[in-house]
C-alpha positions in Angstrom: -14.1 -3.4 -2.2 -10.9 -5.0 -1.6 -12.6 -8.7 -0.8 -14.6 -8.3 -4.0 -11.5 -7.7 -6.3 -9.3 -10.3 -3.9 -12.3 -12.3 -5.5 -12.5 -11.2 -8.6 -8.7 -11.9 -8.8 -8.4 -15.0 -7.2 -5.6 -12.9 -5.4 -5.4 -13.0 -1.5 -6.5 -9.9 0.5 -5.3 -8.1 3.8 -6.0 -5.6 5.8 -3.7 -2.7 7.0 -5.5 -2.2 10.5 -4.5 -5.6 11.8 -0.9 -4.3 11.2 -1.4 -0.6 12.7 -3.9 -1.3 15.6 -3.2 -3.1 18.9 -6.1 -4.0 21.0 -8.0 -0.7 22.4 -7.1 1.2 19.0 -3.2 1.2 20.7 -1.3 1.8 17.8 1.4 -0.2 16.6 5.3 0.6 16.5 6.5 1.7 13.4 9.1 -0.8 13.4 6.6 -3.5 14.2 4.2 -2.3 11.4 6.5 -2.0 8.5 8.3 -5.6 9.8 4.2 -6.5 8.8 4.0 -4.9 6.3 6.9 -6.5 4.9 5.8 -9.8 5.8 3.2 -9.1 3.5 4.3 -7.3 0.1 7.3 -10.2 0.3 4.3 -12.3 -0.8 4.0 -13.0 -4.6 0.6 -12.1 -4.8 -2.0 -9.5 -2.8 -4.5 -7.1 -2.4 -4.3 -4.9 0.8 -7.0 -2.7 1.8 -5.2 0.2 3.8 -2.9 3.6 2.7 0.7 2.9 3.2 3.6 4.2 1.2 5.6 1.1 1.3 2.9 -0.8 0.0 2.1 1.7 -2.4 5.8 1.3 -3.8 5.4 -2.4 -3.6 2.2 -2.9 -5.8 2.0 -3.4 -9.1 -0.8 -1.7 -9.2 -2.6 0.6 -6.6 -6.8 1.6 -6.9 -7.4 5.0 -5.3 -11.0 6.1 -4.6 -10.4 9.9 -5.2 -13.7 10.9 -3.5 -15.5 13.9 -1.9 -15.2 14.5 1.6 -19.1 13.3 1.9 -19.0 10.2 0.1 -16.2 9.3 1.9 -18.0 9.8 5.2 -21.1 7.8 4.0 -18.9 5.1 3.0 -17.5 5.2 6.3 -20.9 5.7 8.6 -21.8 2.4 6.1 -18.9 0.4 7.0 -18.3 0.8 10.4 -22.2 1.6 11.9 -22.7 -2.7 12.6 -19.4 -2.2 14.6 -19.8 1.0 17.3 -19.6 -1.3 20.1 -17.7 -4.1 18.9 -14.6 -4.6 17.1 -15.5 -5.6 13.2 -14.0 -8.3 11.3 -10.0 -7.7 10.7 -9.7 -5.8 14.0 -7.9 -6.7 16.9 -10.3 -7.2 20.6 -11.6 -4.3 22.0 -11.7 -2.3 18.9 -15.0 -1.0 18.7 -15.6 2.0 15.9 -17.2 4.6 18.1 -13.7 5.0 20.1 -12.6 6.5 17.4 -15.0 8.4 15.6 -13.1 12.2 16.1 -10.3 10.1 14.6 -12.0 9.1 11.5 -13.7 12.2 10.8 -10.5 14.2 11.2 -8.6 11.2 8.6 -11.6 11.6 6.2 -11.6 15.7 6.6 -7.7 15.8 6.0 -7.2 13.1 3.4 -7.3 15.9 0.7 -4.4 18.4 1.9 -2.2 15.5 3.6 -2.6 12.0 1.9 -4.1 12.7 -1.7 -0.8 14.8 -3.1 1.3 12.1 -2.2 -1.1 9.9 -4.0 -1.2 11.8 -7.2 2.2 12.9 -7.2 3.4 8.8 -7.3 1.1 8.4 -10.0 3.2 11.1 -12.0 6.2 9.5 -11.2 4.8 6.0 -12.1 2.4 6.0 -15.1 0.0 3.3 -15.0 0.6 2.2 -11.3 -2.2 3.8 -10.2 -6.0 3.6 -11.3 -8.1 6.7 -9.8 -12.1 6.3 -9.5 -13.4 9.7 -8.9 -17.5 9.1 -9.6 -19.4 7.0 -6.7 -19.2 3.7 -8.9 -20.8 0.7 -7.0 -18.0 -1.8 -5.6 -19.4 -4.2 -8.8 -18.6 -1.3 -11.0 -15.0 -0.9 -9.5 -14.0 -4.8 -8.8 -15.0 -5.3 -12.7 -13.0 -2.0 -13.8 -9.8 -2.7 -11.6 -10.3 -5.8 -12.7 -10.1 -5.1 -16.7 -7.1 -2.7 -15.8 -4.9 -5.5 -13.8 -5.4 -7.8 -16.5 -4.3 -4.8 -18.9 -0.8 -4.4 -16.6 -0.4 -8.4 -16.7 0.1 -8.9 -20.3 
């Protein structure tokens, strides 16, 4: 989804797990990953695909797919199936998904009760900062919606 709005919005796009994953899913420092991280919100312009709170204050506005449990795991199985023995595109080497399955499950599983209140409880704070999709829209459907919404924030 984030390539299709970066194209949409003629607005550059990055990945968070080049920033938190070393070679053989080793994960980064945190003082190396939010020097990244910096690197990149410093930018005048961005999309990042990834959950971070810095970036979260950083964005003008943030897209949060507020889905079940199960549609997050089919959108995972989807994503990451091509790459179970091989590291997919935006990965360092030796990434390969199926290291790391127990890992995603357990993110997907927990994403409710850990990451989501944080999520909803900024939106609170900052009305209009964040856009929720909570139906299983079609990545056309949500590029063209996020889409209407950042041109809505830019006036």
């Amino acid at each position: 989804m984030a390539a299709r709005l970066g194209h949409e919005l003629n607005l550059p796009v990055f990945g968070l797990d080049s920033i938190v994953w070393l070679p053989r899913w080793q994960k980064r420092s945190v003082e190396s990953r939010r020097a990244l991280e910096n690197e990149l919100i410093s930018q005048p312009d961005w999309i990042i695909d990834g959950v971070s709170f810095d970036v979260l204050l950083a964005a003008d506005l943030a897209v949060f797919l507020d889905v079940s449990r199960w549609i997050s795991f089919k959108r995972c199985a989807l994503r990451n199936w091509s790459y179970l023995f091989r590291s997919r595109p935006g990965l360092p080497p030796n990434c390969p998904e199926i290291a790391i399955i127990g890992r995603l499950i357990s993110i997907i599983w927990q994403f409710k009760e850990r990451t989501r209140p944080q999520i909803l409880a900024f939106k609170q704070a900052n009305p209009g900062r964040v856009v929720i999709f909570t139906k299983n829209e079609t990545v056309e459907e949500l590029a063209r919606d996020v889409a209407r919404q950042h041109a809505i924030l830019m006036r």
